[in-house]
N, C-alpha and C positions, 0 to 999 in steps of 0.2 A: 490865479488869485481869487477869480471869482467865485469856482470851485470852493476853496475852503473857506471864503467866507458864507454860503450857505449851508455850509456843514457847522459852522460854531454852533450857532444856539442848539443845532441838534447833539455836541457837543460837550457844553456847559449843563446842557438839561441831565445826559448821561452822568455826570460828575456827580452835578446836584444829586440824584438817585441814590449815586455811592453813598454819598455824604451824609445822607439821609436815614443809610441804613444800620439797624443797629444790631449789633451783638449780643443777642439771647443768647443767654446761657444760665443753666440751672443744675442744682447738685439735691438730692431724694435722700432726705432725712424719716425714716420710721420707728417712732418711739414706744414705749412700754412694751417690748417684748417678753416672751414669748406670746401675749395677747392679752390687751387691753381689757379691762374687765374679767381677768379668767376667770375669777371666782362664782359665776355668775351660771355657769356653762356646766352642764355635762362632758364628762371624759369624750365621750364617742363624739359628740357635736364640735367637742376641741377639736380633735384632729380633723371634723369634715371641712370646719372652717377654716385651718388652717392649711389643709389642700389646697383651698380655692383661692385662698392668698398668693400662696405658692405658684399657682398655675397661674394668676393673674400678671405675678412679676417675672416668670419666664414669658408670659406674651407679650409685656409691656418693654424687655429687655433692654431696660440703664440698669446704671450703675447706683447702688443704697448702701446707706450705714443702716442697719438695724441696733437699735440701747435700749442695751437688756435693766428689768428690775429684779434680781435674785429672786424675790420674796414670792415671785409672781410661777418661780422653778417647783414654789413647796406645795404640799395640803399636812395639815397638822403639824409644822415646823420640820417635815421630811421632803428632800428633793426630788421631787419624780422624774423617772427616767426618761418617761415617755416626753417631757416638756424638753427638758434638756438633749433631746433626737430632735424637737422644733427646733433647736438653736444648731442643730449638726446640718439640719434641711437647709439654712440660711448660707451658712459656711459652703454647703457643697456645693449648691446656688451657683458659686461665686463672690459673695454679698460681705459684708464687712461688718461687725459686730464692735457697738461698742458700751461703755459702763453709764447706766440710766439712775446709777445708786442701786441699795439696796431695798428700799421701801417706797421710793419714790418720793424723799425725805425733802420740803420746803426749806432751802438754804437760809432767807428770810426771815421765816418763824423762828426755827431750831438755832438758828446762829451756826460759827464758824464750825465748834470743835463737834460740837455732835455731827453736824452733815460728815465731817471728813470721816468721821469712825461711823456712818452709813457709806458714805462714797467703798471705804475699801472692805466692808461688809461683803458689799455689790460686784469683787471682781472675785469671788473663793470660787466660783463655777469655772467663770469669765475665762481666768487668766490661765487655770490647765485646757481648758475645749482649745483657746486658742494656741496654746506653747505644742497640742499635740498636732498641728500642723507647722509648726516653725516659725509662731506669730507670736503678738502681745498685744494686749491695750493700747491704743491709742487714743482715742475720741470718747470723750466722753461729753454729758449731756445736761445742764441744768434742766430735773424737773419742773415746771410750771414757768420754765426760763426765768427763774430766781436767782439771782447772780449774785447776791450779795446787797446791804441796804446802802453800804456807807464805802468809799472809798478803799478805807483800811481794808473790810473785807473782803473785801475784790483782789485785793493787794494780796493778804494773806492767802485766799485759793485759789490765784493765779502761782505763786511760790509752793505750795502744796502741789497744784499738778503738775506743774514742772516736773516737781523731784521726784513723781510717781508715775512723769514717760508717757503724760495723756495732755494733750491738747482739744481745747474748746471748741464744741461745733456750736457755731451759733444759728441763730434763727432768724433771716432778713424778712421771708415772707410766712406773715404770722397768722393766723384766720381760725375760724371757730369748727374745722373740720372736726375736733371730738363733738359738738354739740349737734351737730347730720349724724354723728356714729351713732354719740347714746339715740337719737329718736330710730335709730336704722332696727337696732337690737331690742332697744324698747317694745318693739312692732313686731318682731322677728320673735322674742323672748314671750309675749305675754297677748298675743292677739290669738286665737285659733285661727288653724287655715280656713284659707275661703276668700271669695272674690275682691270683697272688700278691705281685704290685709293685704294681697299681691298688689289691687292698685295703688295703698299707700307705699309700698314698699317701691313699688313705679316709680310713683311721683317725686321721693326721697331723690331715687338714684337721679330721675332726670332733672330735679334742683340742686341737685350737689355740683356736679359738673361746671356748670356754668359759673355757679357762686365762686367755684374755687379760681376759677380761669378769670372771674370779676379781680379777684384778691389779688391774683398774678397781674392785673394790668394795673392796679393803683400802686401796688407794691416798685414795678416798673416804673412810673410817673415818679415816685416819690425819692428813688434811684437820681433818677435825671435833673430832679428839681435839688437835692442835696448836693448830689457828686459831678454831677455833667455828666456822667454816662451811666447807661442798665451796668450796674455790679452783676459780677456773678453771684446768683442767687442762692442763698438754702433754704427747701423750703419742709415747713413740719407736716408731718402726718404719724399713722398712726395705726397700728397692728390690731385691725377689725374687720367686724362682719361687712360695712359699706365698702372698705378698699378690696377684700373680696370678691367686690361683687361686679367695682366699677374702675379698680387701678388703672388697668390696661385703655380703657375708655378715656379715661383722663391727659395719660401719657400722649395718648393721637391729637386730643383735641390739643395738648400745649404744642406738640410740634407741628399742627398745622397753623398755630401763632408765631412760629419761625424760633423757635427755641431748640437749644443744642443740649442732649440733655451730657452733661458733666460728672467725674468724681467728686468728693468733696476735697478731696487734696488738690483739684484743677481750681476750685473754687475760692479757693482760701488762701490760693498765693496771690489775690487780688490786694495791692498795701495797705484797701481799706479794712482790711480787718486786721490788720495791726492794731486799729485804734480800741481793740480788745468790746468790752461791754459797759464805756465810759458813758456817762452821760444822766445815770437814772438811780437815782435812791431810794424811792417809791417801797411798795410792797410786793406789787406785781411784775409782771413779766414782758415787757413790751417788746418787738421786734428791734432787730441790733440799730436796725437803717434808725429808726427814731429815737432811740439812743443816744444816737450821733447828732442829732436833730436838737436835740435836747441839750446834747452837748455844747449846742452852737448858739443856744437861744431861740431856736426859730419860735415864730411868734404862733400861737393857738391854731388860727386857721391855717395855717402847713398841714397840719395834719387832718383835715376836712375832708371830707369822700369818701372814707372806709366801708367798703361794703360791711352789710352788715346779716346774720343769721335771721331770717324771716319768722315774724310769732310764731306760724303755724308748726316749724319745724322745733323751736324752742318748746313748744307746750308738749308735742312728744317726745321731746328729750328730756321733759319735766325740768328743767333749770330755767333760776331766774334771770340767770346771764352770760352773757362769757368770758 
Protein backbone atom coordinates (compact mmCIF):
# COMPACT_ATOMS: atom_id res chain seq x y z
CA UNK A 1 0.00 0.00 0.00
CA UNK A 2 2.82 2.11 0.81
CA UNK A 3 4.41 1.32 -2.52
CA UNK A 4 1.46 2.89 -4.49
CA UNK A 5 0.91 5.42 -2.59
CA UNK A 6 4.38 7.03 -3.50
CA UNK A 7 3.79 6.35 -7.01
CA UNK A 8 0.30 8.56 -7.02
CA UNK A 9 1.41 11.99 -7.45
CA UNK A 10 4.20 10.55 -9.68
CA UNK A 11 1.01 9.39 -11.16
CA UNK A 12 -1.58 12.06 -11.28
CA UNK A 13 1.52 14.25 -12.55
CA UNK A 14 1.82 11.71 -15.73
CA UNK A 15 -2.11 12.27 -16.36
CA UNK A 16 -1.78 15.78 -15.89
CA UNK A 17 0.85 15.86 -18.86
CA UNK A 18 -1.62 13.83 -20.90
CA UNK A 19 -4.19 16.23 -20.31
CA UNK A 20 -2.28 18.84 -21.07
CA UNK A 21 -1.37 17.87 -24.35
CA UNK A 22 -2.74 19.06 -27.31
CA UNK A 23 -3.54 18.03 -30.66
CA UNK A 24 -1.72 20.01 -33.39
CA UNK A 25 -2.87 19.58 -36.41
CA UNK A 26 -2.64 21.58 -39.60
CA UNK A 27 -3.88 21.37 -43.33
CA UNK A 28 -1.38 23.67 -46.24
CA UNK A 29 -3.57 25.88 -48.33
CA UNK A 30 -1.58 27.60 -51.46
CA UNK A 31 -3.30 30.15 -53.42
CA UNK A 32 -3.07 32.06 -56.66
CA UNK A 33 -1.56 29.52 -58.75
CA UNK A 34 0.16 28.90 -61.18
CA UNK A 35 2.13 32.05 -59.51
CA UNK A 36 1.33 34.85 -57.59
CA UNK A 37 2.17 38.07 -59.43
CA UNK A 38 3.08 36.29 -62.73
CA UNK A 39 2.72 39.12 -64.63
CA UNK A 40 5.45 40.55 -63.31
CA UNK A 41 8.19 37.83 -64.25
CA UNK A 42 10.04 36.82 -67.22
CA UNK A 43 9.13 33.39 -68.98
CA UNK A 44 12.70 31.70 -68.04
CA UNK A 45 12.61 33.22 -64.16
CA UNK A 46 8.85 31.58 -64.07
CA UNK A 47 9.89 28.44 -64.48
CA UNK A 48 13.28 28.89 -62.35
CA UNK A 49 10.97 29.94 -59.63
CA UNK A 50 8.70 27.69 -59.92
CA UNK A 51 11.52 24.85 -59.56
CA UNK A 52 12.42 26.01 -56.43
CA UNK A 53 8.87 25.92 -55.17
CA UNK A 54 8.54 22.68 -56.36
CA UNK A 55 11.69 21.33 -54.79
CA UNK A 56 10.79 23.22 -51.69
CA UNK A 57 7.42 21.10 -51.36
CA UNK A 58 9.01 17.87 -52.16
CA UNK A 59 11.44 18.66 -49.16
CA UNK A 60 8.91 19.89 -46.98
CA UNK A 61 6.61 16.68 -47.80
CA UNK A 62 2.69 17.32 -46.45
CA UNK A 63 0.06 17.28 -48.06
CA UNK A 64 -1.41 20.98 -50.15
CA UNK A 65 -4.32 22.13 -52.15
CA UNK A 66 -2.90 24.47 -54.54
CA UNK A 67 -6.25 27.42 -56.36
CA UNK A 68 -5.67 27.97 -59.42
CA UNK A 69 -6.61 31.66 -61.06
CA UNK A 70 -7.31 30.85 -65.02
CA UNK A 71 -6.32 34.26 -65.94
CA UNK A 72 -2.98 34.02 -64.36
CA UNK A 73 -2.64 30.46 -67.43
CA UNK A 74 -2.89 33.36 -70.19
CA UNK A 75 -0.52 36.31 -71.83
CA UNK A 76 -2.69 38.32 -74.39
CA UNK A 77 -6.09 36.41 -73.49
CA UNK A 78 -3.98 33.01 -74.74
CA UNK A 79 -3.45 29.99 -72.50
CA UNK A 80 0.17 28.99 -72.27
CA UNK A 81 1.13 25.81 -72.24
CA UNK A 82 4.21 26.15 -70.40
CA UNK A 83 1.93 27.51 -67.21
CA UNK A 84 -0.65 24.96 -67.52
CA UNK A 85 2.76 22.02 -67.30
CA UNK A 86 2.99 24.29 -63.77
CA UNK A 87 -0.27 22.95 -62.85
CA UNK A 88 0.60 19.27 -64.35
CA UNK A 89 4.02 19.69 -61.95
CA UNK A 90 1.52 20.10 -58.93
CA UNK A 91 -0.80 17.15 -59.98
CA UNK A 92 2.34 14.83 -60.45
CA UNK A 93 3.53 16.17 -57.14
CA UNK A 94 0.74 14.40 -55.67
CA UNK A 95 -0.76 17.81 -54.64
CA UNK A 96 -4.49 18.64 -55.17
CA UNK A 97 -5.72 21.57 -57.23
CA UNK A 98 -8.43 23.53 -56.62
CA UNK A 99 -10.75 26.64 -58.30
CA UNK A 100 -9.23 30.35 -57.06
CA UNK A 101 -11.93 31.93 -59.75
CA UNK A 102 -11.01 33.03 -62.72
CA UNK A 103 -9.68 36.62 -62.10
CA UNK A 104 -9.25 36.49 -58.80
CA UNK A 105 -12.79 38.16 -58.65
CA UNK A 106 -13.93 40.10 -55.10
CA UNK A 107 -17.23 38.37 -54.13
CA UNK A 108 -17.98 41.49 -52.08
CA UNK A 109 -17.47 44.08 -54.50
CA UNK A 110 -18.76 42.25 -57.72
CA UNK A 111 -21.85 40.61 -55.90
CA UNK A 112 -23.35 37.09 -56.32
CA UNK A 113 -24.08 36.70 -60.21
CA UNK A 114 -20.83 38.02 -61.63
CA UNK A 115 -18.50 36.16 -59.10
CA UNK A 116 -20.32 32.94 -60.13
CA UNK A 117 -19.96 33.60 -63.98
CA UNK A 118 -15.99 34.16 -62.69
CA UNK A 119 -15.91 31.19 -60.30
CA UNK A 120 -16.81 28.81 -63.52
CA UNK A 121 -14.71 31.04 -65.96
CA UNK A 122 -11.95 29.63 -63.45
CA UNK A 123 -12.58 25.77 -63.98
CA UNK A 124 -12.36 25.71 -68.33
CA UNK A 125 -8.54 24.51 -67.76
CA UNK A 126 -9.23 23.13 -64.19
CA UNK A 127 -11.82 20.60 -64.74
CA UNK A 128 -10.13 18.79 -68.23
CA UNK A 129 -6.18 18.83 -66.32
CA UNK A 130 -8.15 17.09 -63.60
CA UNK A 131 -10.91 14.66 -65.50
CA UNK A 132 -7.56 13.49 -67.46
CA UNK A 133 -6.52 11.86 -64.38
CA UNK A 134 -9.92 10.49 -63.18
CA UNK A 135 -10.67 13.59 -60.90
CA UNK A 136 -12.78 16.78 -60.63
CA UNK A 137 -13.15 19.98 -58.61
CA UNK A 138 -13.62 20.00 -55.47
CA UNK A 139 -12.21 22.83 -53.26
CA UNK A 140 -12.54 25.86 -54.10
CA UNK A 141 -11.38 29.32 -52.61
CA UNK A 142 -12.69 32.76 -51.80
CA UNK A 143 -10.20 35.22 -53.13
CA UNK A 144 -9.32 38.04 -50.50
CA UNK A 145 -11.68 35.32 -48.21
CA UNK A 146 -14.61 37.42 -49.44
CA UNK A 147 -17.40 35.25 -48.64
CA UNK A 148 -20.18 37.16 -49.17
CA UNK A 149 -21.46 40.60 -47.39
CA UNK A 150 -25.01 39.61 -46.09
CA UNK A 151 -26.42 36.29 -45.15
CA UNK A 152 -28.44 35.85 -48.23
CA UNK A 153 -25.24 35.66 -50.09
CA UNK A 154 -23.57 33.20 -48.38
CA UNK A 155 -26.85 31.39 -48.76
CA UNK A 156 -26.98 31.76 -52.30
CA UNK A 157 -22.93 30.47 -52.94
CA UNK A 158 -23.21 28.08 -50.65
CA UNK A 159 -26.27 26.43 -53.01
CA UNK A 160 -24.26 27.44 -56.17
CA UNK A 161 -21.32 25.25 -54.94
CA UNK A 162 -23.11 22.70 -53.90
CA UNK A 163 -24.61 22.13 -57.25
CA UNK A 164 -21.23 22.53 -58.85
CA UNK A 165 -19.46 19.50 -56.69
CA UNK A 166 -17.08 22.06 -54.79
CA UNK A 167 -16.84 22.61 -51.22
CA UNK A 168 -15.37 25.59 -49.18
CA UNK A 169 -11.84 25.61 -48.09
CA UNK A 170 -11.70 28.07 -45.47
CA UNK A 171 -9.07 29.93 -43.82
CA UNK A 172 -8.63 29.65 -39.85
CA UNK A 173 -5.00 30.83 -39.72
CA UNK A 174 -4.93 34.19 -41.45
CA UNK A 175 -1.61 36.53 -41.65
CA UNK A 176 -0.13 38.89 -43.94
CA UNK A 177 2.29 36.30 -45.57
CA UNK A 178 1.61 38.06 -49.13
CA UNK A 179 2.84 41.45 -47.68
CA UNK A 180 6.82 39.32 -46.81
CA UNK A 181 6.05 37.95 -50.49
CA UNK A 182 5.53 41.35 -52.19
CA UNK A 183 8.67 43.00 -50.21
CA UNK A 184 10.65 39.33 -50.98
CA UNK A 185 10.08 40.05 -54.95
CA UNK A 186 10.01 43.69 -54.64
CA UNK A 187 13.99 43.11 -53.70
CA UNK A 188 14.48 40.11 -55.82
CA UNK A 189 12.63 42.18 -58.98
CA UNK A 190 14.14 45.74 -58.77
CA UNK A 191 17.45 45.80 -56.53
CA UNK A 192 20.71 44.91 -58.51
CA UNK A 193 22.72 42.11 -57.20
CA UNK A 194 25.14 42.76 -54.67
CA UNK A 195 25.80 42.47 -51.04
CA UNK A 196 23.29 44.70 -49.86
CA UNK A 197 20.22 43.06 -51.66
CA UNK A 198 21.19 39.24 -50.46
CA UNK A 199 21.31 40.59 -46.98
CA UNK A 200 17.89 42.23 -47.26
CA UNK A 201 16.69 39.31 -48.93
CA UNK A 202 18.49 37.48 -45.57
CA UNK A 203 16.79 39.20 -43.24
CA UNK A 204 13.15 38.97 -45.17
CA UNK A 205 13.57 35.01 -45.01
CA UNK A 206 14.85 35.08 -41.34
CA UNK A 207 11.68 37.50 -40.19
CA UNK A 208 9.33 35.53 -42.13
CA UNK A 209 9.63 32.45 -40.19
CA UNK A 210 9.20 33.28 -37.09
CA UNK A 211 6.16 35.87 -37.92
CA UNK A 212 4.44 33.10 -39.31
CA UNK A 213 5.01 30.43 -36.51
CA UNK A 214 3.86 33.96 -34.20
CA UNK A 215 0.58 33.76 -36.34
CA UNK A 216 0.30 29.97 -35.76
CA UNK A 217 0.43 30.28 -31.79
CA UNK A 218 -2.22 33.23 -31.43
CA UNK A 219 -4.25 31.55 -34.22
CA UNK A 220 -3.91 28.27 -31.69
CA UNK A 221 -4.90 30.49 -28.46
CA UNK A 222 -7.70 31.86 -30.17
CA UNK A 223 -8.82 28.08 -31.06
CA UNK A 224 -8.89 27.31 -27.34
CA UNK A 225 -10.23 30.43 -26.01
CA UNK A 226 -13.52 30.00 -28.79
CA UNK A 227 -13.70 26.16 -28.98
CA UNK A 228 -11.98 24.55 -25.93
CA UNK A 229 -9.61 22.88 -28.03
CA UNK A 230 -6.66 23.74 -31.13
CA UNK A 231 -9.29 22.94 -34.34
CA UNK A 232 -7.63 21.49 -37.06
CA UNK A 233 -6.25 24.26 -38.73
CA UNK A 234 -6.06 25.65 -42.45
CA UNK A 235 -3.60 27.81 -43.06
CA UNK A 236 -3.27 30.47 -46.24
CA UNK A 237 -0.16 30.89 -48.25
CA UNK A 238 0.87 31.59 -51.41
CA UNK A 239 2.76 30.51 -54.83
CA UNK A 240 5.95 32.76 -54.45
CA UNK A 241 9.34 33.67 -54.73
CA UNK A 242 9.67 33.79 -50.38
CA UNK A 243 7.89 30.06 -50.13
CA UNK A 244 10.59 29.21 -52.59
CA UNK A 245 12.93 29.95 -50.91
CA UNK A 246 11.90 29.28 -47.33
CA UNK A 247 8.64 26.56 -47.38
CA UNK A 248 10.56 23.67 -46.38
CA UNK A 249 12.17 25.82 -43.36
CA UNK A 250 8.83 26.57 -42.20
CA UNK A 251 7.18 23.14 -42.37
CA UNK A 252 10.43 21.89 -39.66
CA UNK A 253 10.08 24.86 -37.60
CA UNK A 254 6.05 24.08 -37.21
CA UNK A 255 6.65 20.37 -36.45
CA UNK A 256 9.06 21.08 -34.12
CA UNK A 257 6.04 23.13 -32.22
CA UNK A 258 4.37 19.59 -32.20
CA UNK A 259 2.14 20.02 -35.29
CA UNK A 260 0.73 16.96 -37.36
CA UNK A 261 0.75 18.25 -40.72
CA UNK A 262 -2.97 17.13 -42.19
CA UNK A 263 -5.06 16.91 -45.71
CA UNK A 264 -7.58 19.41 -45.78
CA UNK A 265 -10.37 16.66 -46.11
CA UNK A 266 -8.65 15.50 -42.34
CA UNK A 267 -9.17 19.00 -41.50
CA UNK A 268 -12.61 19.85 -42.31
CA UNK A 269 -14.49 16.86 -40.85
CA UNK A 270 -13.70 18.80 -37.51
CA UNK A 271 -17.99 19.84 -36.87
CA UNK A 272 -16.64 23.23 -36.48
CA UNK A 273 -16.77 23.95 -39.87
CA UNK A 274 -19.96 23.13 -40.34
CA UNK A 275 -20.72 26.42 -38.99
CA UNK A 276 -19.70 27.44 -42.63
CA UNK A 277 -18.32 31.40 -42.84
CA UNK A 278 -21.26 32.64 -40.45
CA UNK A 279 -20.58 35.57 -38.50
CA UNK A 280 -19.14 38.53 -40.65
CA UNK A 281 -20.84 40.99 -43.13
CA UNK A 282 -18.07 43.45 -43.29
CA UNK A 283 -16.08 43.98 -46.55
CA UNK A 284 -13.15 42.14 -45.94
CA UNK A 285 -11.87 38.91 -45.17
CA UNK A 286 -11.18 37.81 -41.80
CA UNK A 287 -10.11 34.27 -40.68
CA UNK A 288 -13.25 31.62 -40.17
CA UNK A 289 -12.04 31.18 -36.30
CA UNK A 290 -13.27 35.08 -35.85
CA UNK A 291 -16.06 34.73 -37.75
CA UNK A 292 -17.29 32.49 -35.25
CA UNK A 293 -16.14 34.89 -32.68
CA UNK A 294 -18.17 37.29 -34.23
CA UNK A 295 -20.75 35.09 -34.55
CA UNK A 296 -21.02 34.85 -30.80
CA UNK A 297 -20.54 38.34 -29.91
CA UNK A 298 -17.16 38.17 -28.41
CA UNK A 299 -16.40 41.26 -27.04
CA UNK A 300 -13.31 43.62 -28.90
CA UNK A 301 -10.50 42.61 -26.82
CA UNK A 302 -10.89 38.65 -27.94
CA UNK A 303 -9.40 39.51 -30.56
CA UNK A 304 -6.18 41.40 -29.18
CA UNK A 305 -2.52 40.10 -29.75
CA UNK A 306 -2.49 39.60 -33.47
CA UNK A 307 0.82 39.53 -34.70
CA UNK A 308 1.33 42.07 -36.79
CA UNK A 309 3.75 42.67 -40.39
CA UNK A 310 6.66 44.91 -39.25
CA UNK A 311 6.95 48.71 -41.00
CA UNK A 312 10.25 47.84 -42.20
CA UNK A 313 8.90 44.79 -44.22
CA UNK A 314 5.57 46.82 -45.29
CA UNK A 315 7.64 49.71 -46.69
CA UNK A 316 9.23 47.19 -49.10
CA UNK A 317 6.44 45.56 -49.95
CA UNK A 318 5.26 49.17 -50.65
CA UNK A 319 1.55 48.72 -49.13
CA UNK A 320 -0.20 50.70 -46.63
CA UNK A 321 -1.65 47.56 -45.00
CA UNK A 322 -2.81 44.35 -44.81
Amino acid sequence: MRTWLCALPLLLLSLAVHAAEVDRRIAVTIDDLPWARVGTILPADLQTRHAALMAQLRQADVPVVGFVNENKLEVDGQVQPARVQMLRDWLDAGYGLGNHTYSHMDLNAQGVAAFQQDFLRGEQVLRPLLAERGQRPQWMRHPYLRAGRTAEDRAAMDGFFRDHGYRVAPVTVDNGEWVWAFAYANVMNEQPPSAAREATLAQLRKGYVPYMLNKLDYYERQSQALLGYALPQVWLMHANELNAATFAELVAATRRRGYRFITLEEAMRDPAYARGAEGYNGRYGPSWLHRWAMAENKPKDFYAGEPVVPAWVMTLAKVDSE
